[in-house]
C-alpha positions in Angstrom: 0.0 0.0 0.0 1.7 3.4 -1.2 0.5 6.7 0.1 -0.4 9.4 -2.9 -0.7 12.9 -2.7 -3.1 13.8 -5.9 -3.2 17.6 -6.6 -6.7 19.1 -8.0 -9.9 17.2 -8.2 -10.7 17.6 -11.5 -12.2 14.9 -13.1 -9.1 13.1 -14.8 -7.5 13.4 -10.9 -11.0 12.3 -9.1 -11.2 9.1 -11.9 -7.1 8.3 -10.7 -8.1 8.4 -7.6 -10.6 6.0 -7.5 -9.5 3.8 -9.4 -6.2 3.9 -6.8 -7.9 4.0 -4.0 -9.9 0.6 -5.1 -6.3 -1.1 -5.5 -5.3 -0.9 -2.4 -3.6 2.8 -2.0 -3.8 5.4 0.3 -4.8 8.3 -1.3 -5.5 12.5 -0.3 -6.7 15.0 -2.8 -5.7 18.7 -2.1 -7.5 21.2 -3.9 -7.0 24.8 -3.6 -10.8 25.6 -4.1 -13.5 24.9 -1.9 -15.2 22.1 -4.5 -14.2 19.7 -7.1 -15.2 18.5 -10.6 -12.4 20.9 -12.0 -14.4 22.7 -14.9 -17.4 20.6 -14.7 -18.9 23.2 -12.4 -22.8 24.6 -11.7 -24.4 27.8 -11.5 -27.7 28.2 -9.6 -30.1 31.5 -9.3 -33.4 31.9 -8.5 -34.5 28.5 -9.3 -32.4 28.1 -12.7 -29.3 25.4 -12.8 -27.0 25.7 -15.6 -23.7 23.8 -16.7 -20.7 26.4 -16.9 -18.1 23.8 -18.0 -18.5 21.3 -20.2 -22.7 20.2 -21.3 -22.4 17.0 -23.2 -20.8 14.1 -22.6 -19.2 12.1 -25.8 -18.2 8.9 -25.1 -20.0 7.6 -22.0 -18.1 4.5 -21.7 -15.1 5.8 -19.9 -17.0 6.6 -16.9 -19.1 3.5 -17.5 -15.3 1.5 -17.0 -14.6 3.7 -14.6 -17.6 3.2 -12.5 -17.9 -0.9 -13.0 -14.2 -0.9 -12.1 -14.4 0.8 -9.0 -17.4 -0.9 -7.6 -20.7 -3.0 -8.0 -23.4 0.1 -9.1 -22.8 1.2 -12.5 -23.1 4.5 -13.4 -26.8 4.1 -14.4 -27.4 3.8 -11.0 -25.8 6.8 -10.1 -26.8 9.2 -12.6 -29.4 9.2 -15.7 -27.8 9.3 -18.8 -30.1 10.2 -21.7 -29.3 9.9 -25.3 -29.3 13.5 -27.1 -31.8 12.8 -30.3 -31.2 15.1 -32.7 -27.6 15.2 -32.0 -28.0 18.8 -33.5 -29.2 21.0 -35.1 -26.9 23.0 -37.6 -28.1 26.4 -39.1 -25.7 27.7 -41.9 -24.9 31.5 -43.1 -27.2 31.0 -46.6 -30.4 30.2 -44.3 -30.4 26.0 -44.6 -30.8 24.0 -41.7 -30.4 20.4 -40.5 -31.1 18.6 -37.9 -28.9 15.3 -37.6 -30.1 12.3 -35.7 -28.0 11.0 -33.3 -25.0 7.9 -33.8 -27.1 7.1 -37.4 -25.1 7.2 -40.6 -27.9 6.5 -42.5 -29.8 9.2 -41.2 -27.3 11.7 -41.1 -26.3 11.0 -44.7 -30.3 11.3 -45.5 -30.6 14.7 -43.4 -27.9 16.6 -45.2 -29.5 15.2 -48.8 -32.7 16.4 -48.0 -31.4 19.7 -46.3 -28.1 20.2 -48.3 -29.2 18.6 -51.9 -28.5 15.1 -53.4 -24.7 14.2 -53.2 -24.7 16.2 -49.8 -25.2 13.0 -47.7 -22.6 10.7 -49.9 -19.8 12.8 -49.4 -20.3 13.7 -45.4 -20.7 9.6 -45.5 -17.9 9.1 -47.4 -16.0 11.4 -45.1 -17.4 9.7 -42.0 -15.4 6.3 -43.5 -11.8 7.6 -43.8 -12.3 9.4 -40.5 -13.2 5.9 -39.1 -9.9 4.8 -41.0 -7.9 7.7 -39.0 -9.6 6.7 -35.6 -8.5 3.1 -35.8 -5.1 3.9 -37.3 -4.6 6.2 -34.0 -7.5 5.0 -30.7 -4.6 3.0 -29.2 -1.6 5.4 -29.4 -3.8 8.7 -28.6 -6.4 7.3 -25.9 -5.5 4.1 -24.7 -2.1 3.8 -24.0 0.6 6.1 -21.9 2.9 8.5 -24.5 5.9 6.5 -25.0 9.3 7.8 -25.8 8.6 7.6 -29.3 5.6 10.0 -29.3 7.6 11.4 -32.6 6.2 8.3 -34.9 2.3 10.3 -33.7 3.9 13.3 -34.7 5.5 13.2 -38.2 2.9 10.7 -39.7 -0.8 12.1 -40.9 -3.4 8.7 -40.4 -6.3 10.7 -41.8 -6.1 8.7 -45.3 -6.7 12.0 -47.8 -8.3 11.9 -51.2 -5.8 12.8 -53.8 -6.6 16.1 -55.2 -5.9 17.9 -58.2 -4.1 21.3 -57.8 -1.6 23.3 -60.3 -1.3 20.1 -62.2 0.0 18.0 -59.6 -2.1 15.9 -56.7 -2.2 17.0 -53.4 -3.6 15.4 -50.3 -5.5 17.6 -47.9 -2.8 18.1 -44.7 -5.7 20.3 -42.6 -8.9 20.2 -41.8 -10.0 23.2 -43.6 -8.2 21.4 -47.0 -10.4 18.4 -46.1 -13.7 20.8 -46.2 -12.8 22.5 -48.9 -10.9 19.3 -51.6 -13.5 16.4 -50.3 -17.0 17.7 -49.2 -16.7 20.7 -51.5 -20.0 22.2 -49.7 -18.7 25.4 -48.1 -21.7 24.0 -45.7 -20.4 20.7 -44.6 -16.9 22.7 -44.3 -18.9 24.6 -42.0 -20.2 21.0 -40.0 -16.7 19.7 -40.7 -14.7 22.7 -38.9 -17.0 23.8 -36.4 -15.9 20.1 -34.2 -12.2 21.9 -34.1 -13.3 25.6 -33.8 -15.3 23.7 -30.3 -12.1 23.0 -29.0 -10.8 26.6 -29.9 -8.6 25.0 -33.0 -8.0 26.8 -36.0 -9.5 24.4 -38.6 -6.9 26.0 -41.6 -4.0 24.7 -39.0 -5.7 21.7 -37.3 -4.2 18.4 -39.0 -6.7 16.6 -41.4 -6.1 13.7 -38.3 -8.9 16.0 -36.4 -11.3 13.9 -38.8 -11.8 11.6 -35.7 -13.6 14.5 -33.3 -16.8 14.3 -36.0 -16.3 10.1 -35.8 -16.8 10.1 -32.3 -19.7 12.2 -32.1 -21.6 10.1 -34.9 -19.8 6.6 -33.5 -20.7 6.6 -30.1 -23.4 9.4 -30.0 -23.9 12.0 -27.4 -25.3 12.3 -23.9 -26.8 14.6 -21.8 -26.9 13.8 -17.8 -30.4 14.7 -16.3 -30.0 17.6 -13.9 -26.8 18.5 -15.5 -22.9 17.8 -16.2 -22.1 18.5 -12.5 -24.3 15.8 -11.6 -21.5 12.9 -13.0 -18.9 15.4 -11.5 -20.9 14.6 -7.8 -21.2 10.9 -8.7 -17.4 10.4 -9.5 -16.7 13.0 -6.4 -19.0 10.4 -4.3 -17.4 7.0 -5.9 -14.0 8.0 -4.4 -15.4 8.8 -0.8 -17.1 5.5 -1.1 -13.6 4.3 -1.6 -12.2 6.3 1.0 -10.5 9.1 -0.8 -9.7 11.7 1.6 -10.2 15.2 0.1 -8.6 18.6 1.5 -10.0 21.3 0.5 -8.7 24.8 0.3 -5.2 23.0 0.5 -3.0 24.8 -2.4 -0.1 23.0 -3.3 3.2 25.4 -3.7 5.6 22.9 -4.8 6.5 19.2 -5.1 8.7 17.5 -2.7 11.5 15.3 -4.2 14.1 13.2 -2.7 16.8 11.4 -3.6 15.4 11.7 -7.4 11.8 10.7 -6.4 8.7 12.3 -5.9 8.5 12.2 -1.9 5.3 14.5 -1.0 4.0 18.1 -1.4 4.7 21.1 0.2 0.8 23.3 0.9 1.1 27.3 0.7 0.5 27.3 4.3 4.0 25.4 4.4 2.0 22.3 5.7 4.0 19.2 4.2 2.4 15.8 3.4 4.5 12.8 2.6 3.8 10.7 -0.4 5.4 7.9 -2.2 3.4 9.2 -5.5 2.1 12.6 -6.9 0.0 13.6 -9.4 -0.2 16.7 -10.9 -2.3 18.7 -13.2 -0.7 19.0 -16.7 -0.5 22.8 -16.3 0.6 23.1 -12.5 3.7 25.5 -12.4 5.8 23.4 -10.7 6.0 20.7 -13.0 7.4 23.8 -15.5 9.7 24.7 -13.1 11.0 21.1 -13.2 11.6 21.6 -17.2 8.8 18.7 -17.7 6.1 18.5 -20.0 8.3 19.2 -23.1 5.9 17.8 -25.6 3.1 19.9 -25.5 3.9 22.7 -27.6 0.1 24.2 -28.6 -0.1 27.8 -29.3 -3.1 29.9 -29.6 -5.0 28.5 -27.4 -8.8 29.4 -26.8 -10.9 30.0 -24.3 -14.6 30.2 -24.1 -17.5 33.2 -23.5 -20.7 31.9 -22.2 -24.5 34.0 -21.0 -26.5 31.6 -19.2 -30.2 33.3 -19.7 -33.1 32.7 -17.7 -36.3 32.7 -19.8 -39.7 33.5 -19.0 -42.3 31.0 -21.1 -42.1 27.1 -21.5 -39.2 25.1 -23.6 -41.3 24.6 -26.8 -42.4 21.2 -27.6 -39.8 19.5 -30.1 -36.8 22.2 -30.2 -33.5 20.8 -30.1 -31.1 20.1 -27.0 -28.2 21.7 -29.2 -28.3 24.4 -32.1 -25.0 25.2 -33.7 -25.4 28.9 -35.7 -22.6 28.9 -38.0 -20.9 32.5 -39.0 -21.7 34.3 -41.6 -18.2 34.5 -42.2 -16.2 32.1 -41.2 -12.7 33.6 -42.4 -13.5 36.6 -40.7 -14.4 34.7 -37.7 -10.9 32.4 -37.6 -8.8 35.5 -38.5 -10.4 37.0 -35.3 -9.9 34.6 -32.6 -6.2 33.2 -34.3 -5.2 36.6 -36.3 -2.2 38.5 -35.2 -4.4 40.7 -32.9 -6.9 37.8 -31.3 -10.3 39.6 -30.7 -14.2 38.3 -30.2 -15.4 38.1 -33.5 -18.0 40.7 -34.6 -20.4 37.4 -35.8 -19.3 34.0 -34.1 -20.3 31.0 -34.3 -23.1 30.2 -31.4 -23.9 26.7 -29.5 -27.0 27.2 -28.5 -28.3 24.5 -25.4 -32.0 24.1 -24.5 -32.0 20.8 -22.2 -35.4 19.4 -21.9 -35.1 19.3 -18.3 -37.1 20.0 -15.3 -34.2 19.9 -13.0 -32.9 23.4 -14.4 -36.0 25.4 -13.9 -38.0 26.8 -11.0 -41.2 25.6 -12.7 -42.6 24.3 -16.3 -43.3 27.9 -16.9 -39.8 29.4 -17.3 -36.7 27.8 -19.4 -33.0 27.4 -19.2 -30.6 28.5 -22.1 -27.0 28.8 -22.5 -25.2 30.2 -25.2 -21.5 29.5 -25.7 -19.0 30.9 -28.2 -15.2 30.5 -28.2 -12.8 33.3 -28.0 -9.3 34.4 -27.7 -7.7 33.4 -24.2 -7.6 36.3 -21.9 -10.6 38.3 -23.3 -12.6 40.7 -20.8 -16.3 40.5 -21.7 -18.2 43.4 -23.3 -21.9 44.4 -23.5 -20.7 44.5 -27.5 -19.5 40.9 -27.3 -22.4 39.5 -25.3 -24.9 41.2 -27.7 -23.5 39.6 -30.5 -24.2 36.5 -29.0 -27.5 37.4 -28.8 -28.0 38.5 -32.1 -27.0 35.3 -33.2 -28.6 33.2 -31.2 -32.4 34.8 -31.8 -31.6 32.7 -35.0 -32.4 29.5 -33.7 -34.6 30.9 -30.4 -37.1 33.2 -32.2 -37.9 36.3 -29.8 -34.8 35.5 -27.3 -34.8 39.0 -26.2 -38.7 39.6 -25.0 -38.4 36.7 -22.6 -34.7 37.2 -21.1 -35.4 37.2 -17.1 -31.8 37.9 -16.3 -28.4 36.6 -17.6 -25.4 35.8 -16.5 -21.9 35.9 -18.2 -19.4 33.8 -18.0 -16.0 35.2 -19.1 -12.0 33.0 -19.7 -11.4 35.2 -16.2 -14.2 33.0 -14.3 -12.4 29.7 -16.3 -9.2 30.8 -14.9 -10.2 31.3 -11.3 -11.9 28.1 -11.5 -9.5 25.7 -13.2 -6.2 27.7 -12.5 -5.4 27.4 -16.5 -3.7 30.6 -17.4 -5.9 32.9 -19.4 -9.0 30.6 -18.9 -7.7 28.3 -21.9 -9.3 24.7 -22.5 -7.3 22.1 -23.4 -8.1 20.7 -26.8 -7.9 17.0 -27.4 -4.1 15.1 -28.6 -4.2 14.9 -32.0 -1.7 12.9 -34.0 0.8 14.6 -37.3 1.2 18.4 -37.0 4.7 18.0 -35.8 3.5 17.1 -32.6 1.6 20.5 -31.6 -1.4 19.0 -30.8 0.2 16.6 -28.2 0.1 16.7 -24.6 2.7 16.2 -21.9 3.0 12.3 -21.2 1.8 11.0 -17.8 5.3 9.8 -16.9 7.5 12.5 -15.8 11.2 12.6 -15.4 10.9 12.6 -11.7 10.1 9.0 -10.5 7.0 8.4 -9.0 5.6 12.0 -10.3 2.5 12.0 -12.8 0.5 14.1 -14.8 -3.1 13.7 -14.9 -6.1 15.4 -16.2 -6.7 17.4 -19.5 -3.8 19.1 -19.8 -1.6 15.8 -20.1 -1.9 13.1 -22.1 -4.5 12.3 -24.2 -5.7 15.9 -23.5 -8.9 17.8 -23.1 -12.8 17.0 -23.4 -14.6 14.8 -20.4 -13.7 11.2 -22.0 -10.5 12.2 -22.7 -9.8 13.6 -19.1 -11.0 10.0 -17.4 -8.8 8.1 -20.0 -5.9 10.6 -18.4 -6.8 9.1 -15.1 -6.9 5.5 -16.1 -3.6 5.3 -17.5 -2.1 7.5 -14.5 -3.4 4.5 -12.1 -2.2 1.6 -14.8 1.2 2.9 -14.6 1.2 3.2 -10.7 -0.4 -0.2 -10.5 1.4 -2.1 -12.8 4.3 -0.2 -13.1 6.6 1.8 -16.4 5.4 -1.3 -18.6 1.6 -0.7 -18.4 0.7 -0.6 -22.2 -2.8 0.1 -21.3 -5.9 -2.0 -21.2 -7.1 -4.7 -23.5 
């Protein structure tokens, strides 16, 4: 039995944890706020709940391991996951719209014909099977297994297999995802569905590698969930699995620095100079001391994004029928993309708007009032503007027809409230690891060059996004419990 000193409780940390705890290990979580569930946090006024980190969750069955793994009551038992049908709604700068049914290829590729015009479907369909190509050429390296020395073989090769394409008489094959939209669905519309998964995790779509392919895949693979009453509710389930399993958890406990001796990882020192012996630590992928220690050399991602969100409370019932998720695609999308990754990073004038309308009594004070949140990304550091908030709004009264006459209040939601929250610098969120690109769109491996000290959660390997934060935590404990040869499960 080893004692470990885990810093955060996010939800990569909180799913190490557990899944420690469970094998036998002492374990303590310190976390400098007064909560956990890193970003997966709530907001509640007046009767309304809303989300403020992440909404949907892609991917259920990493907290479906998680949870059978860790004990007898699965995560069905703990929280209600429901099945988001239509996955979403899409509503494009000439006027069309779409609705696209959840984990259906059929349907999807039936949708976009009927909305988009015959040929529409085939080539989003066709696109759907090379992604599939670039998600089994890469699940293993990427998700399921720690970042080995050899992370280079990720970086220099591009597993998104590219149609040849025709260009001052010579082929080309599409290195981004933007060349992907624009040489193979040739729809500036589905380039619009195609880029809008990267622009989601604040990626610029003209410098995201074509191996981004596999963020669409996922969602149309294994669907996407909402959790009745809210994100935060798996955030309290996970939070509750661990003190089932008797995770100790110190709050208000910030951790200056990390102890070492003799060339291992011995503890961690608290602000208040408090010391707590461990024979393992984890870390956050972004905690300064790990910097300090010249680890996490790999990650190399610039211009990251943040996010700007108004959470409106609505007077008037949800409508009957609307959908849980409405993306409103810029008028402009170059315009857009130069402003948020430009020299000069600004909000853009017109951005692209998530809309979320959760059928969902949980979030309402009654079945006469309804819960919205609108989302948009924007440049890290940003202060928010009554300008910048009103062009969300102007946006969004696109898919929520007289938005305005029933806004109760609202609340905004800026990258300062991320960065309080999360202690990421500017507010940033973490995109996924994606493979080619040089390796700019990898995150710091788990193993550090301090023995016994690990990195966990979205800021390490495999990176950001709720699926890929719990992955972060599985390896974390596979490489504590089985030691540096843990190749991951089978």
């Amino acid at each position: 039995m080893a004692g470990i000193a885990v810093i955060g409780a996010g939800m990569g940390a909180l799913t190490a944890a557990a899944r420690l705890a469970v094998a036998g290990h002492r374990v303590t979580v310190y976390e400098r706020t007064q909560t956990y569930g890193g970003a997966v946090r709530r907001f509640e006024r007046d009767g309304f709940v809303f989300d403020t980190g992440p909404t949907l969750l892609p991917l259920p069955a990493v907290y479906r391991d998680l949870f059978v793994k860790t004990g007898k009551e699965p995560l069905e038992s703990c929280v209600e996951l429901v099945q988001v049908d239509p996955s979403a709604r899409h509503v494009f700068a000439d006027g069309a719209e779409v609705s696209l049914p959840n984990a259906s290829r059929a349907g999807v590729v039936s949708a976009l014909d009927e909305a988009l015009g015959a040929r529409a479907g085939q080539r989003w369909g066709d696109f759907l099977v090379r992604a599939r190509e670039a998600w089994d050429r890469t699940r293993r390296p990427l998700l399921e297994e720690p970042l080995w020395p050899n992370w280079s073989v990720l970086a220099d090769r591009e597993p998104y297999p590219a149609v040849p394409h025709r260009r001052l008489l010579r082929a080309r094959q599409a290195a981004t995802l933007a060349e992907v939209g624009a040489w193979e669905l040739r729809d500036p519309r589905l380039a619009a569905l195609l880029e809008g998964h990267a622009l989601a995790y604040g990626l610029d779509p003209r410098a995201t590698p074509a191996s981004a392919a596999v963020l669409p895949y996922m969602e149309h693979a294994f669907g996407t969930w909402y959790v009745r009453g809210g994100l935060r509710e798996l955030a309290r389930a996970v939070y509750e699995r661990c003190l089932a399993r008797r995770v100790e958890f110190v709050f208000g406990a910030e951790v200056a620095r990390i102890l070492d001796k003799d060339g291992r990882a011995a503890g961690v020192e608290l602000a208040d100079g408090t010391v707590a012996e461990a024979d393992f630590v984890l870390a956050p992928g972004g905690f300064g001391g790990l910097a300090a220690r010249g680890e996490g050399e790999v990650a190399t991602q610039r211009g990251l994004s943040s996010r700007l969100t108004v959470l409106l409370a609505l007077r008037g019932p949800r409508p009957q029928g609307v959908a849980h998720r409405t993306v409103v695609h810029a008028p402009d999308r170059e315009a857009e993309l130069e402003s948020l990754f430009g020299a000069t990073p600004s909000v853009p004038a017109r951005p692209t708007v998530t809309v979320l309308r959760p059928d969902d009594g949980r979030l309402t004070p009654d079945g006469d009032h309804e819960a919205v949140t609108l989302s948009a990304v924007v440049p890290v550091g940003v202060q928010a503007s009554d300008a910048s908030v009103e062009a969300l709004l102007a946006v969004a009264e696109r898919a929520v027809p007289g938005l305005r006459e029933r806004v109760l209040w609202h609340e905004v939601r800026t990258p300062a409230d991320i960065a309080r929250e999360t202690g990421a610098m500017g507010g940033a969120v973490p995109a996924p690891a994606l493979a080619a690109a040089g390796g700019r769109l990898l995150h710091p491996a788990n193993s550090t060059a301090l023995q016994g000290l690990f990195t966990v959660g979205g800021w390490s390997h495999p990176g950001g996004g709720l699926p890929h934060a719990g992955m972060s935590g599985t390896l974390v404990s596979g490489l504590i419990v089985e030691g540096p040869e843990f190749r991951g499960s089978r």
